[in-house]
PyMOL CGO cylinders between C-alpha atoms (Angstrom):
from pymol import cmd
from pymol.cgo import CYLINDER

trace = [
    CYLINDER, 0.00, 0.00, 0.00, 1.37, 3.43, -1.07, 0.3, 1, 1, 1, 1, 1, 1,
    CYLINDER, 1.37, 3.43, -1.07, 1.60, 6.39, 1.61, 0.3, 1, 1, 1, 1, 1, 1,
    CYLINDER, 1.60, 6.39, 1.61, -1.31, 9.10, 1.30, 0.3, 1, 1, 1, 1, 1, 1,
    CYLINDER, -1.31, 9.10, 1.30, 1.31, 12.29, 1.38, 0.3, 1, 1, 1, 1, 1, 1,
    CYLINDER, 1.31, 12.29, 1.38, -0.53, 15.28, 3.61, 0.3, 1, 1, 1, 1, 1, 1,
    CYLINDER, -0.53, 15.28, 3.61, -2.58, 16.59, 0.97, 0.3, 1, 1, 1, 1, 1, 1,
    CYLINDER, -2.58, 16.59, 0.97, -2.65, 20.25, 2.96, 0.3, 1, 1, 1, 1, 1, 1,
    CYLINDER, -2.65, 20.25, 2.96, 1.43, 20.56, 1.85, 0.3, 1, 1, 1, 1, 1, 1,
    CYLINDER, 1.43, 20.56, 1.85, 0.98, 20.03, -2.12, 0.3, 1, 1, 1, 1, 1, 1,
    CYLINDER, 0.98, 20.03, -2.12, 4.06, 18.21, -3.37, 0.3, 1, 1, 1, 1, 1, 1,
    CYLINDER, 4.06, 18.21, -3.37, 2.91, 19.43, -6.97, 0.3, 1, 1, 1, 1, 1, 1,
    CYLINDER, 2.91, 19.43, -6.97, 1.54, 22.59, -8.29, 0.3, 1, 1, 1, 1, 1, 1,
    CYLINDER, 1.54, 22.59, -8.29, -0.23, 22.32, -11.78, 0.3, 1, 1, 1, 1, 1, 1,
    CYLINDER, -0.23, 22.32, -11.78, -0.25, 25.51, -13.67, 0.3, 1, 1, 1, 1, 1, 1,
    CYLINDER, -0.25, 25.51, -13.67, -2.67, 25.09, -16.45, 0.3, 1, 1, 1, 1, 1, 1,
    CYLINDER, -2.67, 25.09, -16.45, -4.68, 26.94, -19.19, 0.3, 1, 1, 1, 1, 1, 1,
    CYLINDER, -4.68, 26.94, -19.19, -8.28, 27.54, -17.63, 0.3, 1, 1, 1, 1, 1, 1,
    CYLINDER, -8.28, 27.54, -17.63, -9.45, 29.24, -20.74, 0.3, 1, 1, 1, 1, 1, 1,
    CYLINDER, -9.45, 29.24, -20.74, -8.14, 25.85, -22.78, 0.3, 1, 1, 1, 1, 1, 1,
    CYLINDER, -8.14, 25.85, -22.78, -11.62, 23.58, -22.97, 0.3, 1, 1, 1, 1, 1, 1,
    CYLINDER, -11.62, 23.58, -22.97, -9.25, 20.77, -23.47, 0.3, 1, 1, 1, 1, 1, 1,
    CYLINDER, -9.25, 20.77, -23.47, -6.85, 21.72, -20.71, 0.3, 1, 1, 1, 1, 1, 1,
    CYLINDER, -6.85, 21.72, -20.71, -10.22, 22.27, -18.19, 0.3, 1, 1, 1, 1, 1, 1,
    CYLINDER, -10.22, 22.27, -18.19, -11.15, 18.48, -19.08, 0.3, 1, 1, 1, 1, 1, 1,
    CYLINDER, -11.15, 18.48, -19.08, -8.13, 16.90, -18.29, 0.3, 1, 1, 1, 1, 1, 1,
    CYLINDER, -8.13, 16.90, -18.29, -7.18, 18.75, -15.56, 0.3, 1, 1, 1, 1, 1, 1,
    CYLINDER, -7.18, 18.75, -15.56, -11.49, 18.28, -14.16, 0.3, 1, 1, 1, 1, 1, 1,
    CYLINDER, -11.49, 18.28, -14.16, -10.58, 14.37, -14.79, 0.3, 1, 1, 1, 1, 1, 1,
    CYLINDER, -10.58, 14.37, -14.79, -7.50, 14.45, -12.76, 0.3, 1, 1, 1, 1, 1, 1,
    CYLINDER, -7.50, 14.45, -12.76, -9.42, 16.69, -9.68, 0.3, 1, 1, 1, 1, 1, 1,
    CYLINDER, -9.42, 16.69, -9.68, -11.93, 14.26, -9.98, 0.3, 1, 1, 1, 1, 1, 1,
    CYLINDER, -11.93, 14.26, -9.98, -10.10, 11.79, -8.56, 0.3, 1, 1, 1, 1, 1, 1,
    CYLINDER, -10.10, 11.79, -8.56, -9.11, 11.55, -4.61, 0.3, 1, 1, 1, 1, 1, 1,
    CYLINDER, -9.11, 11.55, -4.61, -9.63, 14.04, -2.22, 0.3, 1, 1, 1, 1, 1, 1,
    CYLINDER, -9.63, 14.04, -2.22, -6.26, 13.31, -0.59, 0.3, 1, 1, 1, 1, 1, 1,
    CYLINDER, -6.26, 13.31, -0.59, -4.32, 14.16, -3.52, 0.3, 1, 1, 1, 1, 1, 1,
    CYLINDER, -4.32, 14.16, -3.52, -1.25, 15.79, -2.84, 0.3, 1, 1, 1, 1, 1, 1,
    CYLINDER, -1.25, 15.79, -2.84, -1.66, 18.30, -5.80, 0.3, 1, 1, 1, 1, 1, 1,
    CYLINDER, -1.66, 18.30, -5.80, -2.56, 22.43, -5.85, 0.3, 1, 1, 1, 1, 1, 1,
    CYLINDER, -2.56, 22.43, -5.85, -3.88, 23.69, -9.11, 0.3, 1, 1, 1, 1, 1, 1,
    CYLINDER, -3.88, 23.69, -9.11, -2.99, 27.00, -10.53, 0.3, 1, 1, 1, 1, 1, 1,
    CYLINDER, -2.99, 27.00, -10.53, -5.41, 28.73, -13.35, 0.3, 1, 1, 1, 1, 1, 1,
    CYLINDER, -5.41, 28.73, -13.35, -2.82, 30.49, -15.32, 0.3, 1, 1, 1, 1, 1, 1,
    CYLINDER, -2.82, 30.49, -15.32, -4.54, 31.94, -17.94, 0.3, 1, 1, 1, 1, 1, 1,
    CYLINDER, -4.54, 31.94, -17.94, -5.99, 35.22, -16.20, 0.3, 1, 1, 1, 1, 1, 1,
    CYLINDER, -5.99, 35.22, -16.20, -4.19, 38.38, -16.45, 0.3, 1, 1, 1, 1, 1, 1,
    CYLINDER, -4.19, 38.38, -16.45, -3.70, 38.13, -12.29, 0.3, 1, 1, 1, 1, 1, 1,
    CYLINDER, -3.70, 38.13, -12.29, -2.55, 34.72, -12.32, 0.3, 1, 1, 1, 1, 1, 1,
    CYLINDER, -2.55, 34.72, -12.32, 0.61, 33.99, -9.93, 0.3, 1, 1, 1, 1, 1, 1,
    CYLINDER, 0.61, 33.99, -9.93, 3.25, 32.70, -11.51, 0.3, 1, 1, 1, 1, 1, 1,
    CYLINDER, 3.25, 32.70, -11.51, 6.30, 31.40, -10.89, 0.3, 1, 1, 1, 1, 1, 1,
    CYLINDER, 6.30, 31.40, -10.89, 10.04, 33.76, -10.36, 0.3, 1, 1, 1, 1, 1, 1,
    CYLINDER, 10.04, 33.76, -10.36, 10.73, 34.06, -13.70, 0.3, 1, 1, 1, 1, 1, 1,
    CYLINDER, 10.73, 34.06, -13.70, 8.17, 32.83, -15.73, 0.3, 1, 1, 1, 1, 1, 1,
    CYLINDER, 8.17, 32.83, -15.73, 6.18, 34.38, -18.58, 0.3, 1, 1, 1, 1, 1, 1,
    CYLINDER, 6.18, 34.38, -18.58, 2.72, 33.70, -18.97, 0.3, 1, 1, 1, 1, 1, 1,
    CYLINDER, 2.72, 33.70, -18.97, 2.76, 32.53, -22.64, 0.3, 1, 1, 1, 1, 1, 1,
    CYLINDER, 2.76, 32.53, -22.64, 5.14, 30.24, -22.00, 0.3, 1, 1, 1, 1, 1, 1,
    CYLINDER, 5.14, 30.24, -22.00, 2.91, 28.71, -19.60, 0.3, 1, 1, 1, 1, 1, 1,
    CYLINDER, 2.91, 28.71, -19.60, -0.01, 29.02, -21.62, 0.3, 1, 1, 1, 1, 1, 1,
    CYLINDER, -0.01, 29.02, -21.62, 1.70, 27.11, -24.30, 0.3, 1, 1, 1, 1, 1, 1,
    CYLINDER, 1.70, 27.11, -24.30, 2.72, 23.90, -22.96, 0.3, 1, 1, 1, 1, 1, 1,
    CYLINDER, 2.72, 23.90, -22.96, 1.64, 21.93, -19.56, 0.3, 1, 1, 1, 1, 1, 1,
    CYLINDER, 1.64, 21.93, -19.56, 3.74, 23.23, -16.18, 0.3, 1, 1, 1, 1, 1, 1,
    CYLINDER, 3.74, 23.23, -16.18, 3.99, 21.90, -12.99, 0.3, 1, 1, 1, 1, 1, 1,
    CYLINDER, 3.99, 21.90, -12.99, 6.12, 23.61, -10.01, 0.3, 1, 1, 1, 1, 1, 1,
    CYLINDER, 6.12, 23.61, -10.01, 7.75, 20.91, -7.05, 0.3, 1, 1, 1, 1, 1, 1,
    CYLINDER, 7.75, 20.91, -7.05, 7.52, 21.28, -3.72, 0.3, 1, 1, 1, 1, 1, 1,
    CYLINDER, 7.52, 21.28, -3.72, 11.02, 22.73, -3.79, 0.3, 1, 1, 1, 1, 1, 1,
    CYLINDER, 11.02, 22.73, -3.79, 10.08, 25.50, -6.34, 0.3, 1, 1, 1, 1, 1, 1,
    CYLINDER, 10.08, 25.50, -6.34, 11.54, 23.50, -9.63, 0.3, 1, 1, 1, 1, 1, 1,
    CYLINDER, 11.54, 23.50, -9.63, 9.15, 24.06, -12.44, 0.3, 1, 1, 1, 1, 1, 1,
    CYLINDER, 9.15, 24.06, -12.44, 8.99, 20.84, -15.48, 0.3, 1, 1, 1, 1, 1, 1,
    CYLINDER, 8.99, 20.84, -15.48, 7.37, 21.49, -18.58, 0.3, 1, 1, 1, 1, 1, 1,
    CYLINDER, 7.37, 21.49, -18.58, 6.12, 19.04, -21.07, 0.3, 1, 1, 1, 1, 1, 1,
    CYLINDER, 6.12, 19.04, -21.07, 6.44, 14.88, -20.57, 0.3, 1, 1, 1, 1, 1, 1,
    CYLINDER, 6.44, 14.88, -20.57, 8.36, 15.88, -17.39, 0.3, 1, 1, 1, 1, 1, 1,
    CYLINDER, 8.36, 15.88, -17.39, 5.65, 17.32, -15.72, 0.3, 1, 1, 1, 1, 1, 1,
    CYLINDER, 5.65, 17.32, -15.72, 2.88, 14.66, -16.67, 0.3, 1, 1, 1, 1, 1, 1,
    CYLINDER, 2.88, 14.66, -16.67, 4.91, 12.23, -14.97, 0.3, 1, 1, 1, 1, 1, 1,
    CYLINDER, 4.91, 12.23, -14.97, 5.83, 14.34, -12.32, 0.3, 1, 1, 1, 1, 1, 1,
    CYLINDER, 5.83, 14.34, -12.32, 1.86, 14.48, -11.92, 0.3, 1, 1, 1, 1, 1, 1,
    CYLINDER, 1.86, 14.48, -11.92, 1.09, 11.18, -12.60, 0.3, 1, 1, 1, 1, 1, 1,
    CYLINDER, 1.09, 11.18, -12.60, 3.45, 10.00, -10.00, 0.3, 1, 1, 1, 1, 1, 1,
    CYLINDER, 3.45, 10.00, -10.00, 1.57, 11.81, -7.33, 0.3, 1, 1, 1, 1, 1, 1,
    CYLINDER, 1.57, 11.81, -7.33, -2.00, 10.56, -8.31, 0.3, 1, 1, 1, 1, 1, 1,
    CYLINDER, -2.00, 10.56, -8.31, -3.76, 7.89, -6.73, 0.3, 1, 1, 1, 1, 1, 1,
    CYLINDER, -3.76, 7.89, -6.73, -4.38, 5.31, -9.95, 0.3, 1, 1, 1, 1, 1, 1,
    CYLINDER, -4.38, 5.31, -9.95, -2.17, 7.46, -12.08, 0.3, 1, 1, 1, 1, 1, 1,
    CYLINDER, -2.17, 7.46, -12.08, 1.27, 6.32, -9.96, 0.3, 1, 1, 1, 1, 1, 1,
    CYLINDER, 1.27, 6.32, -9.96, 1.89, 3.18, -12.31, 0.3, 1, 1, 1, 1, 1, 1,
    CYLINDER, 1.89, 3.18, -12.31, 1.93, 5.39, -15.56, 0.3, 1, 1, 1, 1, 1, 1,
    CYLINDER, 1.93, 5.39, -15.56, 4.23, 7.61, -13.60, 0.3, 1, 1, 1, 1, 1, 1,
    CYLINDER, 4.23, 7.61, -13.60, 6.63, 4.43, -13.18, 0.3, 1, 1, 1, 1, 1, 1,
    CYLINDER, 6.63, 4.43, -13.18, 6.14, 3.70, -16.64, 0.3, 1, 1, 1, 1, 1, 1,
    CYLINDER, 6.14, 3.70, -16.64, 6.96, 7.28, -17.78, 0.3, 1, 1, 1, 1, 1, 1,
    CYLINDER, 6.96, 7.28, -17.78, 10.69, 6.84, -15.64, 0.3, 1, 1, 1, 1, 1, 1,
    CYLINDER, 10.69, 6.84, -15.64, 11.49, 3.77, -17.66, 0.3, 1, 1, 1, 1, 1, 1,
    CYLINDER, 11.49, 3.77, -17.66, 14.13, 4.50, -20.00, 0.3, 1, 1, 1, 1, 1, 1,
    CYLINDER, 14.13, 4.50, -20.00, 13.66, 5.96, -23.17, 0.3, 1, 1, 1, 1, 1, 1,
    CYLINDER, 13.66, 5.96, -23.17, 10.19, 6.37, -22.31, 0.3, 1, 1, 1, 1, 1, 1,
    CYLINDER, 10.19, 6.37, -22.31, 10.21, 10.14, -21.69, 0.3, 1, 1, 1, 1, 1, 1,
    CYLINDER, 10.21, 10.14, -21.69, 12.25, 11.22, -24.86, 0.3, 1, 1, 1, 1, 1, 1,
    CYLINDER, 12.25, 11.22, -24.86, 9.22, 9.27, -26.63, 0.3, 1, 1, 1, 1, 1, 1,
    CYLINDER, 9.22, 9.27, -26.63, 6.26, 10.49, -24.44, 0.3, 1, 1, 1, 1, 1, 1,
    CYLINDER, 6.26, 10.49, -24.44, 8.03, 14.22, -25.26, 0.3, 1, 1, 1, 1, 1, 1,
    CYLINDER, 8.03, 14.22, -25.26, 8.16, 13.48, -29.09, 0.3, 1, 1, 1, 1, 1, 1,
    CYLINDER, 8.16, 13.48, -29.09, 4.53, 12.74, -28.99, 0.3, 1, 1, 1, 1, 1, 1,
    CYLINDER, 4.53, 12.74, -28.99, 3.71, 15.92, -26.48, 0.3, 1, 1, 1, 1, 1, 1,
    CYLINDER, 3.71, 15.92, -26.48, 5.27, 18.00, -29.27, 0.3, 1, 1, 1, 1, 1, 1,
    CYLINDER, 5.27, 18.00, -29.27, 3.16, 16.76, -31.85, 0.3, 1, 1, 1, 1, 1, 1,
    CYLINDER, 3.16, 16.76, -31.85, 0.17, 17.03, -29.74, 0.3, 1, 1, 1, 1, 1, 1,
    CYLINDER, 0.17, 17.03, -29.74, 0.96, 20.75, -29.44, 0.3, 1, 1, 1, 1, 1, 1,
    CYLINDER, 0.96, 20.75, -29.44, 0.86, 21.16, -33.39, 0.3, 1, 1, 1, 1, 1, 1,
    CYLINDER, 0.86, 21.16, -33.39, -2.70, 19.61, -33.30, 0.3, 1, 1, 1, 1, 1, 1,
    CYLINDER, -2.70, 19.61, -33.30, -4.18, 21.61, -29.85, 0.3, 1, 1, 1, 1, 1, 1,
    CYLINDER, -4.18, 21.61, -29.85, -4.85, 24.76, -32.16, 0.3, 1, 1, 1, 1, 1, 1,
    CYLINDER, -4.85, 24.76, -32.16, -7.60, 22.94, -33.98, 0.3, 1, 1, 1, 1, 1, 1,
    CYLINDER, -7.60, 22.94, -33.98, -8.71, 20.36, -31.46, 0.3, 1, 1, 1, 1, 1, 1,
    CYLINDER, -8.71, 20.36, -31.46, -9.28, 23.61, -29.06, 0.3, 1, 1, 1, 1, 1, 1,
    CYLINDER, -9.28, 23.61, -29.06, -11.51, 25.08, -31.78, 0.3, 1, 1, 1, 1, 1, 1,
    CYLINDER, -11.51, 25.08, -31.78, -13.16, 21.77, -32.46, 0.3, 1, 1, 1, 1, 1, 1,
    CYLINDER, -13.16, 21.77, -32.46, -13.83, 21.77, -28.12, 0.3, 1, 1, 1, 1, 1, 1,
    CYLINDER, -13.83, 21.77, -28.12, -15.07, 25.15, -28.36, 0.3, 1, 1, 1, 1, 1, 1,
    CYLINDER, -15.07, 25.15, -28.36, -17.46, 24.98, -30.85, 0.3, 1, 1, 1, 1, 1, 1,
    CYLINDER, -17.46, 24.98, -30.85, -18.48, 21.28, -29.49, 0.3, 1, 1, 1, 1, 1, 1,
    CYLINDER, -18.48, 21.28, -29.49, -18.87, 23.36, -25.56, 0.3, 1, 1, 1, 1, 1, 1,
    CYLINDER, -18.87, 23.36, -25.56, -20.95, 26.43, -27.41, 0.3, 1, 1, 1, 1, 1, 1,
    CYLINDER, -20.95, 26.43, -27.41, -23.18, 24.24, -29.42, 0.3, 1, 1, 1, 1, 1, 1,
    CYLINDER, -23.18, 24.24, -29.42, -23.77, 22.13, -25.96, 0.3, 1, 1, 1, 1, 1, 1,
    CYLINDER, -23.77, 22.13, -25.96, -24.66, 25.41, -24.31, 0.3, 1, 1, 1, 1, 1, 1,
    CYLINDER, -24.66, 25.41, -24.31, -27.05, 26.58, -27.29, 0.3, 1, 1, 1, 1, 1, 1,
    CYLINDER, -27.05, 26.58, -27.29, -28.92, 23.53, -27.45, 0.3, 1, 1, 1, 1, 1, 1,
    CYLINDER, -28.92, 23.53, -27.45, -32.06, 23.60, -25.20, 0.3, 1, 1, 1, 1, 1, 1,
    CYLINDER, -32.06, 23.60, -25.20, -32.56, 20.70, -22.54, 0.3, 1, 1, 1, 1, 1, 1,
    CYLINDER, -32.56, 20.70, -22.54, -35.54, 18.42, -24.22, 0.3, 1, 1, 1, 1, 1, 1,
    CYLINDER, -35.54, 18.42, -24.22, -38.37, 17.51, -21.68, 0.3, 1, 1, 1, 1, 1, 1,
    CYLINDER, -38.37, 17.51, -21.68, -38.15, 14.09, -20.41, 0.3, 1, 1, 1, 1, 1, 1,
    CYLINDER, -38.15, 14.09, -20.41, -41.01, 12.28, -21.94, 0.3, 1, 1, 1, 1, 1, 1,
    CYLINDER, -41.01, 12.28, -21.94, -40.99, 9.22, -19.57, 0.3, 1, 1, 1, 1, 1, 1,
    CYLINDER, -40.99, 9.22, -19.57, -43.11, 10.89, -16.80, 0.3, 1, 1, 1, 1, 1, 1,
]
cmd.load_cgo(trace, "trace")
């Protein structure tokens, strides 16, 4: 059985795009999860957002961040394992994500992910505005 770390002393800080529909799902999926989680989360994408010494806010917007307990910020396949390794069912793709070779790969692929995001956000957006437009039909089992 793994240790439960104090969840009230994060030992990861997520710093993700809140105005991203895709970033808002993933990072909802992984909040989701248990209470106990060891993890803060950081909205960066507001013009007040806290960020970290030295960091620029479109760099942060741009690919995924998280910040350590001891301030070090990871970017990219680094920081999804870093993540991973924290979260309760996530902690084996963590482990997987250490093995080597694996993260060289897992960045390749987060690269070309990044190409893509432009259109799959639009794709989300219009998908989350049509949801919104489209009136709730009466439930015709009563």
């Amino acid at each position: 059985m793994e240790n439960q770390p104090d969840s009230s002393c994060p030992s990861v800080t997520v710093l993700y795009d809140g105005a991203c529909p895709l970033c808002r799902r993933e990072i909802g999926l992984y909040r989701g999860l248990d209470a106990l989680q060891p993890v803060a989360w950081r909205d960066v994408s507001t013009p007040q957002a806290e960020l970290p010494d030295g960091g620029d806010q479109a760099d942060y917007l741009a690919r995924f961040h998280v910040q350590l307990a001891d301030g070090t910020v990871l970017s990219g396949a680094a920081a999804f394992v870093a993540l991973w390794s924290v979260l309760p069912g996530w902690r084996w793709l963590g482990r997987v994500g250490r093995l080597p070779g694996m993260m060289t790969g897992m960045e390749i692929a987060y690269r070309l992910f990044l190409r893509l995001r432009p259109r799959m956000q639009r794709v989300a957006r219009w998908l989350e505005n049509r949801r919104l437009a489209t009136p709730l039909k009466p439930d015709r089992s009563e």
